[in-house]
ROGU-443640 format. One record per residue (C-alpha): x, y, z; residue in one letter. Coordinates in steps of 0.05 Angstrom, whole numbers, plus 5000, padded with zeros to 4 digits. Each point is the difference from the previous one (the first is absolute). Layout:
BEGIN
<<X, Y, Z>, a> ...
//
This chain:
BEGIN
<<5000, 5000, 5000>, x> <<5025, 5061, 4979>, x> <<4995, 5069, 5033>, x> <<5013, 5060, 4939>, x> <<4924, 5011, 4982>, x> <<4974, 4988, 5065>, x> <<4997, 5075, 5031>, x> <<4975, 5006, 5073>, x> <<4957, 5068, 5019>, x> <<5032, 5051, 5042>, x> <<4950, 4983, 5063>, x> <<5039, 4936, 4997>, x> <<5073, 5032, 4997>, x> <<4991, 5054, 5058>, x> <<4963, 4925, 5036>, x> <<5073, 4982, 5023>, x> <<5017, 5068, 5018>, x> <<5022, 4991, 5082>, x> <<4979, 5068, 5012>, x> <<4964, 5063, 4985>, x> <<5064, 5024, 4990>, x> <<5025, 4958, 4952>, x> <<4939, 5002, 4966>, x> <<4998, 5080, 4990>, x> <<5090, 4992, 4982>, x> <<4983, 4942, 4951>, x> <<4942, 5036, 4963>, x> <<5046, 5064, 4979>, x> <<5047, 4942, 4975>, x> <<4948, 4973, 4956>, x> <<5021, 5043, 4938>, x> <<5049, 4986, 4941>, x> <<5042, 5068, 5027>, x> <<5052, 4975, 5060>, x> <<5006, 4925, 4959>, x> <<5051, 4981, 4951>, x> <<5008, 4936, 4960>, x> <<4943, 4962, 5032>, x> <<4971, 4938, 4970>, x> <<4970, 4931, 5011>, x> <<5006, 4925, 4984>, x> <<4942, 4956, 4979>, x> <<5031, 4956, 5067>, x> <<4968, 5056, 5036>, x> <<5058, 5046, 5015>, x> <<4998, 5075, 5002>, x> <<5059, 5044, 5017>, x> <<5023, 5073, 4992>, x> <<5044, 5056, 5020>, x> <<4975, 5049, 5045>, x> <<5039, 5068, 5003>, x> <<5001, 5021, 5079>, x> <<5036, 5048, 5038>, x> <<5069, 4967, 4987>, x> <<5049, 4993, 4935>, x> <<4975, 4941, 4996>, x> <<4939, 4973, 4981>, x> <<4958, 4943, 5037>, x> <<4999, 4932, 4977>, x> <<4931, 4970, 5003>, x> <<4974, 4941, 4978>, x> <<4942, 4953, 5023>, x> <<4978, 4929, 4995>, x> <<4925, 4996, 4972>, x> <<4994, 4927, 4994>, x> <<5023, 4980, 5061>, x> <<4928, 4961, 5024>, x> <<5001, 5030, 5078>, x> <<4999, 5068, 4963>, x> <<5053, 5061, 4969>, x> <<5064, 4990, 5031>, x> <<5055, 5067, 4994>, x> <<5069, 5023, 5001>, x> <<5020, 5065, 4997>, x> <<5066, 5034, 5014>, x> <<4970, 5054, 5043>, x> <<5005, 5008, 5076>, x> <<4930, 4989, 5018>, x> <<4972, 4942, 5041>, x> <<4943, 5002, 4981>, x> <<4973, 4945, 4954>, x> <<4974, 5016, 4945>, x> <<5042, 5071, 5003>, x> <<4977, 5061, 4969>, x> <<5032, 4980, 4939>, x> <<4969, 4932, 4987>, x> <<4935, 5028, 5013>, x> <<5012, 5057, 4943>, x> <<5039, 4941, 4956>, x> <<4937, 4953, 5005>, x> <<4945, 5072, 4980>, x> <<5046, 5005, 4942>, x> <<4995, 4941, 4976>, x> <<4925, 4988, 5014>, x> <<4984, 5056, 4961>, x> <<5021, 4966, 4934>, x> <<5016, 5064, 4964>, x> <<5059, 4968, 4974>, x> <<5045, 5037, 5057>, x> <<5027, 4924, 5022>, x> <<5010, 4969, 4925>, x> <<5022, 4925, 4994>, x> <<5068, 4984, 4997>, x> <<5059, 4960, 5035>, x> <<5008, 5010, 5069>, x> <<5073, 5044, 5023>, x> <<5050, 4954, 5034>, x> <<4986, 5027, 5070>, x> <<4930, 4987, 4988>, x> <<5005, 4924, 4966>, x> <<5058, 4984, 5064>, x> <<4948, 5010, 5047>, x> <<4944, 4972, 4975>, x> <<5032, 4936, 4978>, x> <<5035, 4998, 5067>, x> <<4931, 5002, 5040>, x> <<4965, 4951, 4944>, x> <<5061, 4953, 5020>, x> <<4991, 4995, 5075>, x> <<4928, 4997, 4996>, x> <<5002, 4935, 4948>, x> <<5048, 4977, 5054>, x> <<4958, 5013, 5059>, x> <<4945, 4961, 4960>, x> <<5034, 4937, 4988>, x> <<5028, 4998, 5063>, x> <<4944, 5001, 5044>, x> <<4989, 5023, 5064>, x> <<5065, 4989, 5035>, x> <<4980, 5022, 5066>, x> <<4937, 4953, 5010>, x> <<5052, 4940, 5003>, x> <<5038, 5034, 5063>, x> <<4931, 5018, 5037>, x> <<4974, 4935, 4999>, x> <<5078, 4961, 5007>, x> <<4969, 4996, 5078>, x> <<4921, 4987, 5003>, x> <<5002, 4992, 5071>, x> <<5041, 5055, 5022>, x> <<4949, 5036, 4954>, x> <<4943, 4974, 5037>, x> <<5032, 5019, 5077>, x> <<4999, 5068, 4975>, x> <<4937, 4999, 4974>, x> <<4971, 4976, 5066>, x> <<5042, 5051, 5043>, x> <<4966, 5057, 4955>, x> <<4932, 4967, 5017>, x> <<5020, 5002, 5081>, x> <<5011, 5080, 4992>, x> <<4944, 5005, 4961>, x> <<4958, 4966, 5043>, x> <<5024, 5042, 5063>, x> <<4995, 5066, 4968>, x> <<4926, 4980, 4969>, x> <<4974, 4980, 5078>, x> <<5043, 5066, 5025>, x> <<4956, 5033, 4958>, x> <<4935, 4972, 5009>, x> <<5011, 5022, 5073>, x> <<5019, 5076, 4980>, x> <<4940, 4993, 4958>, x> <<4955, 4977, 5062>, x> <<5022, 5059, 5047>, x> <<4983, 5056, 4952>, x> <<4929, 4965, 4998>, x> <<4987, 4993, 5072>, x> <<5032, 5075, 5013>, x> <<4964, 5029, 4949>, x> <<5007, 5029, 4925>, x> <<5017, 5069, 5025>, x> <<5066, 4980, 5034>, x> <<5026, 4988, 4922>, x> <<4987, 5070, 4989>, x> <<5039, 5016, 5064>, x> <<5068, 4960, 4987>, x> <<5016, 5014, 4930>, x> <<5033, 4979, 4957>, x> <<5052, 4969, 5052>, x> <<4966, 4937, 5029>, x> <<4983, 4980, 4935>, x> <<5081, 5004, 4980>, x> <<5020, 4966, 5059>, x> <<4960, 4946, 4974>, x> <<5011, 5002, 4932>, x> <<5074, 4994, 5022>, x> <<4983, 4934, 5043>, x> <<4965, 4969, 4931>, x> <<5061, 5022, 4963>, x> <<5042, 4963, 5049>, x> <<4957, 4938, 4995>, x> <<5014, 4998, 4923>, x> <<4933, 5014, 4977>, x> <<5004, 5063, 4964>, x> <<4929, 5012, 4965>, x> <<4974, 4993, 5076>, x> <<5051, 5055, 5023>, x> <<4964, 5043, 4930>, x> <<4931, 4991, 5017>, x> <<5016, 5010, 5076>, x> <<5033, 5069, 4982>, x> <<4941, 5018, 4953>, x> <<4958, 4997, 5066>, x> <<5038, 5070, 5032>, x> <<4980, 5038, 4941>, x> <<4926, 4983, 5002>, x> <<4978, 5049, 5067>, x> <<5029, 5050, 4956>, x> <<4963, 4989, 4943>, x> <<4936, 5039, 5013>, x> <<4928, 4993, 5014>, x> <<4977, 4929, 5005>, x> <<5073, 4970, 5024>, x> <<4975, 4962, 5068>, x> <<4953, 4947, 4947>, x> <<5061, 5003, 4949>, x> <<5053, 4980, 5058>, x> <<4954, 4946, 5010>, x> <<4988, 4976, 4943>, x> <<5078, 4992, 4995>, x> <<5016, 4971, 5063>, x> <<4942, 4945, 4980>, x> <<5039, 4994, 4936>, x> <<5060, 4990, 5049>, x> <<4966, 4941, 5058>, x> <<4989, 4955, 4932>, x> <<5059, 5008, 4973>, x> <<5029, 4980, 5072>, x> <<4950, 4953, 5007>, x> <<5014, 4969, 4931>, x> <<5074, 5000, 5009>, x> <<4990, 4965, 5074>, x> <<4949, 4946, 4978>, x> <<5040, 4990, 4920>, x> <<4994, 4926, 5013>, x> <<4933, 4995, 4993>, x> <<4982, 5039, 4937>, x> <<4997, 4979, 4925>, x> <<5061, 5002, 4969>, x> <<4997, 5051, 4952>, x> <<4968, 5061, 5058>, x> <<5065, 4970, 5048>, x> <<5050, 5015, 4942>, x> <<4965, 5072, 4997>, x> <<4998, 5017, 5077>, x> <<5079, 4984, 4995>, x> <<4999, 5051, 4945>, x> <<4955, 5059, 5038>, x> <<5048, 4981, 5064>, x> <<5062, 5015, 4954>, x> <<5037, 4928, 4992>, x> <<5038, 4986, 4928>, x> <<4975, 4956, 4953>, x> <<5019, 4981, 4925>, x> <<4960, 4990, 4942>, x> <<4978, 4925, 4992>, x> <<4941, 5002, 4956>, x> <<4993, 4968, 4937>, x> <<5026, 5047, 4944>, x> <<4960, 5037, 4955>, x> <<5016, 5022, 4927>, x> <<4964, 5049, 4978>, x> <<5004, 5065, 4962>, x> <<4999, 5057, 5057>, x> <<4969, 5066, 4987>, x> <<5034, 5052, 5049>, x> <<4938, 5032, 5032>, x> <<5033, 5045, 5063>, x> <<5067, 5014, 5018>, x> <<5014, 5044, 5070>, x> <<5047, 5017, 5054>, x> <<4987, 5010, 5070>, x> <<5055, 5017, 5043>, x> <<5026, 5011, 5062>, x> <<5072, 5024, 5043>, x> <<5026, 4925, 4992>, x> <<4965, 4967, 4933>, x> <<4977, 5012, 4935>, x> <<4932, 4948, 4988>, x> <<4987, 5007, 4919>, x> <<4933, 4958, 4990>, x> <<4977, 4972, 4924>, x> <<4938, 4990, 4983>, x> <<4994, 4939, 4948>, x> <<4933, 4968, 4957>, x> <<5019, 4939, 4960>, x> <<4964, 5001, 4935>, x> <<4983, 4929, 4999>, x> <<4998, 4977, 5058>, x> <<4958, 5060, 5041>, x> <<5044, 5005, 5056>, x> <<5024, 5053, 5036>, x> <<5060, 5000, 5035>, x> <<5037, 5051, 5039>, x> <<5092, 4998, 4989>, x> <<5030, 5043, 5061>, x> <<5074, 5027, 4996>, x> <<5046, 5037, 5049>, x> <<5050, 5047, 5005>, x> <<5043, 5035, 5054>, x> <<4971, 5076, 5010>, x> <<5015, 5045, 4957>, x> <<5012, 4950, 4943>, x> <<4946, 4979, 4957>, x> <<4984, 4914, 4997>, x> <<5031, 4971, 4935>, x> <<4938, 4966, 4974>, x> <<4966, 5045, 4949>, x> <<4941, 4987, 4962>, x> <<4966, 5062, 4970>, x> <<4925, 5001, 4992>, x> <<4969, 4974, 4939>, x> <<5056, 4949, 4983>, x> <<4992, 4924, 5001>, x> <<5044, 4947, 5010>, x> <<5001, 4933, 4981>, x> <<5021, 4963, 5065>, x> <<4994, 4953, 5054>, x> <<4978, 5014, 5062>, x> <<4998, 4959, 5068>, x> <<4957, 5013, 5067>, x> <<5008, 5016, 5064>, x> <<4969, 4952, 5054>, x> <<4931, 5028, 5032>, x> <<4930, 5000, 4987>, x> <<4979, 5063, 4963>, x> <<5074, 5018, 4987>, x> <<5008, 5034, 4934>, x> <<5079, 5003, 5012>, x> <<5045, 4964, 4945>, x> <<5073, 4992, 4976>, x> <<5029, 5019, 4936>, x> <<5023, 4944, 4969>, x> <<5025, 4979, 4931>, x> <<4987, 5058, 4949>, x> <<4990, 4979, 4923>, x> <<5000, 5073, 4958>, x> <<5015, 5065, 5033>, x> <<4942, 5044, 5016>, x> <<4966, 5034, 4943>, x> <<4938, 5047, 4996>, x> <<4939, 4967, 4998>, x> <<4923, 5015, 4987>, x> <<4975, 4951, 5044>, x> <<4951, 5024, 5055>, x> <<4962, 4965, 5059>, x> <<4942, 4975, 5005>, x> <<4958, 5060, 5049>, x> <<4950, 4992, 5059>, x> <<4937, 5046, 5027>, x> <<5017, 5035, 5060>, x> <<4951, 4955, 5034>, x> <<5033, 4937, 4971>, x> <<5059, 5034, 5032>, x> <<4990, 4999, 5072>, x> <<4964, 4936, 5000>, x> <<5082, 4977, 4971>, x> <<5020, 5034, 5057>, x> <<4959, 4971, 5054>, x> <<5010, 4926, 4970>, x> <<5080, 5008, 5002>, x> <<4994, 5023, 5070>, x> <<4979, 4923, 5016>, x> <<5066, 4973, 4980>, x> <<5038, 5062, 5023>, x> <<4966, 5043, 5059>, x> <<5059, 5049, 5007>, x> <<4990, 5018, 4931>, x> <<4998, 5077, 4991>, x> <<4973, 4999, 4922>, x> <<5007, 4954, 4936>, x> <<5014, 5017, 4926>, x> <<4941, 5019, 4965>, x> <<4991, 5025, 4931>, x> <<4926, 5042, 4995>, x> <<4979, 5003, 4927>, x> <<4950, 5055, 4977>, x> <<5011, 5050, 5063>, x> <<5004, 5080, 5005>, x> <<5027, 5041, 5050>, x> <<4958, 5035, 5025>, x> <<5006, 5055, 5061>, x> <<4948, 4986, 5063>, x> <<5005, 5058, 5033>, x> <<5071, 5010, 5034>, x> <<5021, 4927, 4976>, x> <<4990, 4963, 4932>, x> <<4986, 4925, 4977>, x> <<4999, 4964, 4943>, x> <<4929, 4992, 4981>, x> <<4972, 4934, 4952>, x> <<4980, 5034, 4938>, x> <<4948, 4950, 4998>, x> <<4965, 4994, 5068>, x> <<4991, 5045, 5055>, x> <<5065, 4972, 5045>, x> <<5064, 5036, 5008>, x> <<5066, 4981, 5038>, x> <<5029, 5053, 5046>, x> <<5078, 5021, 4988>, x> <<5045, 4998, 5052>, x> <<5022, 5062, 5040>, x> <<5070, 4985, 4964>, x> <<4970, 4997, 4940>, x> <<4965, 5060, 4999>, x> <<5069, 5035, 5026>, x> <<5039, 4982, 4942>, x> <<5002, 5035, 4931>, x> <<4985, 4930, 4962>, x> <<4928, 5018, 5019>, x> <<5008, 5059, 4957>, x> <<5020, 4958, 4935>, x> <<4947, 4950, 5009>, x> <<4942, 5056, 5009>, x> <<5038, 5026, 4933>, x> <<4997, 4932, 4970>, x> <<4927, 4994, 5007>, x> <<4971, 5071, 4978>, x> <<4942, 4976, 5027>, x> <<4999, 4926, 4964>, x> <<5005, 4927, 5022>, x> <<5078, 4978, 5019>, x> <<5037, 4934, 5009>, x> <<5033, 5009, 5069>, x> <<5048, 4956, 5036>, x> <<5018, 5009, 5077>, x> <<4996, 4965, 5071>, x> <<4930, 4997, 5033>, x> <<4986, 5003, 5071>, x> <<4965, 5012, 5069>, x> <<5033, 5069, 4984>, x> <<4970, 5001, 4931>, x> <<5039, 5004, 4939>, x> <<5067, 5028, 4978>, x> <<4998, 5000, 4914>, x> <<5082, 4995, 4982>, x> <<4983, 4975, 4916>, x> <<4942, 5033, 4956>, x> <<4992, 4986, 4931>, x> <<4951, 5036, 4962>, x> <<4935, 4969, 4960>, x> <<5027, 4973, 4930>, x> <<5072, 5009, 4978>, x> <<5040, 5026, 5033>, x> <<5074, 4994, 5058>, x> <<4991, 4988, 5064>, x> <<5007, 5063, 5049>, x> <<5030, 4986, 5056>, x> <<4975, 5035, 5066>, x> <<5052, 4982, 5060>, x> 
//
């Protein structure tokens, strides 16, 4: 498969952008005017020199084909990945004005890219060297394993009896301790290795904050909180698949041991959240023939963006392997047969009402569950008041945005979408209500992405 006449939009360039700032920087680059001798490769090479502040002028070049997305080099001092200068390279060439011609690739440029094509081929046949070494030991493996389960265990029944004071003293002394008693015990959960139990447990300090209404919504979570002890504590006696998700809400690893499935993945959401210590980048996937929708997460150390990139509106052809859990939508890249290409695939779209009813049945498998992936077909935005919703063109039913959602200027671009008329709209839906991140408009046309 070959990459010259496939040309992705600009939406999908600035997509791997790692910041506002790099987005604004990469969009002045996007012009014929700082570039010299820039080309491409039918392999799905592009490559240029950028005239910067120097005598010199940077050498950029990026991968297209690689399958896990656009990989870079450039021979400026950024770290920031894509840099300024990849991001301007890649609006170049997706313009297709004839600014980034075929041709053969510069020496610096073919070095690299055969040098990354060749450790790659040799990771693949090689295999995953460091399963071999993890599992040398099975039963060393397994005291660990158990030793976890002892802290876990201690910090869960610690817990449940920090949980039980607050009730029998009252709602109100929350609002009197702060933020503090809830770090002291988020701390204890971190030191019992269960780290999504020291999250949720520090979400708890911010709720007295949080406005009118926050006694029923700390109680709500602290509820949430008793199962998920309660689960954790009695484990041996659920079904398999709800044990293998309370280990997953209480923070415990796991690897992907599903039975793979190859399909051709249409990229439906790509976002970052972030915070002082990680980078979380989530993917949104819909398999085309299968009708699955599966969720790829990646990491990176803050400030740096995660390597996986898949901008919206490309699909891959690709295998992909689930996580344990009932109701998880989690998976593992796996093998990858063509590099990701723009497609004009779409999904298949619910009511709003079909909506929440997917909602409440996923929250039998999965009660912790804060929202599934939902895509509402035939929906407008439309304002109620001092919030909006996304009302069924066709019935009189309407899904309620998120107060994130209606924060964010996405909202903006999907009211201008719609003028008024029916869109296609993917997001996450929720006890919250719904957060749109993908909107494609009625007939032809890209996706818009709104995250």
């Amino acid at each position: 498969m070959t990459q010259q006449g496939v040309r992705w939009t600009a939406d999908q360039v600035l997509a791997l952008a790692p910041d506002a700032a790099s987005r604004k920087a990469g969009s002045k680059l996007g012009a014929a005017g700082p570039w010299s001798e820039a080309g491409s490769a039918d392999e799905g090479t592009v490559w240029g020199l950028c005239k910067g502040s120097g005598s010199k002028p940077y050498q950029t070049v990026i991968d297209i084909a690689d399958a896990s997305g656009p990989a870079y080099k450039c021979s400026c001092p950024s770290r920031k990945f894509p840099c300024k200068h990849a991001l301007g390279l890649l609006l170049l060439w997706a313009g297709g004005d004839g600014a980034v011609p075929p041709g053969q690739p510069p020496d610096w440029a073919e070095q690299w890219i055969k040098g990354r094509r060749q450790r790659a081929e040799e990771n693949r046949t090689a295999g995953p060297s460091g399963s071999e070494s993890a599992s040398a030991d099975p039963e060393a493996a397994r005291r660990r394993a158990e030793r976890r389960a002892e802290r876990v265990t201690a910090g869960a029944t610690e817990l449940e009896q920090r949980l039980t004071d607050l009730l029998r003293g009252g709602l109100a002394g929350a609002e009197q301790a702060g933020y503090g008693l809830w770090e002291e015990t988020a701390a204890r959960m971190v030191d019992a290795q269960a780290p999504r139990l020291a999250s949720r447990v520090r979400e708890l300090g911010a709720i007295p904050a949080s406005g009118p209404g926050w006694p029923v919504r700390l109680l709500e979570e602290c509820a949430l909180l008793h199962l998920l002890d309660q689960g954790w504590l009695r484990r041996e006696r659920l079904p398999d698949g709800l044990a293998d998700t309370v280990r997953s809400r209480i923070g415990l690893p796991a690897s992907a041991d599903g039975s793979p499935i190859r399909d051709r993945w249409l990229v439906l959401a790509q976002y970052d959240t972030a915070d002082v210590k990680l980078t979380t980048r989530r993917i949104w996937l819909h398999g085309a023939d299968s009708g699955r929708t599966a969720l790829l997460l990646s990491y990176g150390a803050a400030g740096r963006a995660p390597e996986l990139t898949l901008p919206v509106g490309l699909a891959l052809e690709a295998e992909l392997t689930a996580y344990p859990g009932a109701g998880q939508l989690r998976a593992s890249l796996g093998e990858q047969f063509a590099p990701p290409a723009p497609a004009s695939i779409r999904p298949p779209g619910l009511t709003p009402a079909e909506a929440t009813v997917r909602y409440g049945e996923a929250l039998r498998d999965d009660p912790w569950l804060d929202s599934v992936p939902v895509t509402l077909d035939r929906v407008i935005p439309t304002q109620d008041g001092d919030s909006w919703q996304l009302a069924d063109a066709d019935a009189d039913t309407a899904l309620p945005l998120t107060p994130a959602a209606r924060a964010r200027p996405g909202l903006w671009r999907l009211v201008a979408l719609s003028g008024g008329a029916p869109v296609k709209v993917f997001g996450e839906c929720g006890h919250r209500g719904f957060t749109p991140l993908t909107a494609w408009p009625q007939g032809a046309g890209e996706p818009v992405q709104l995250c």
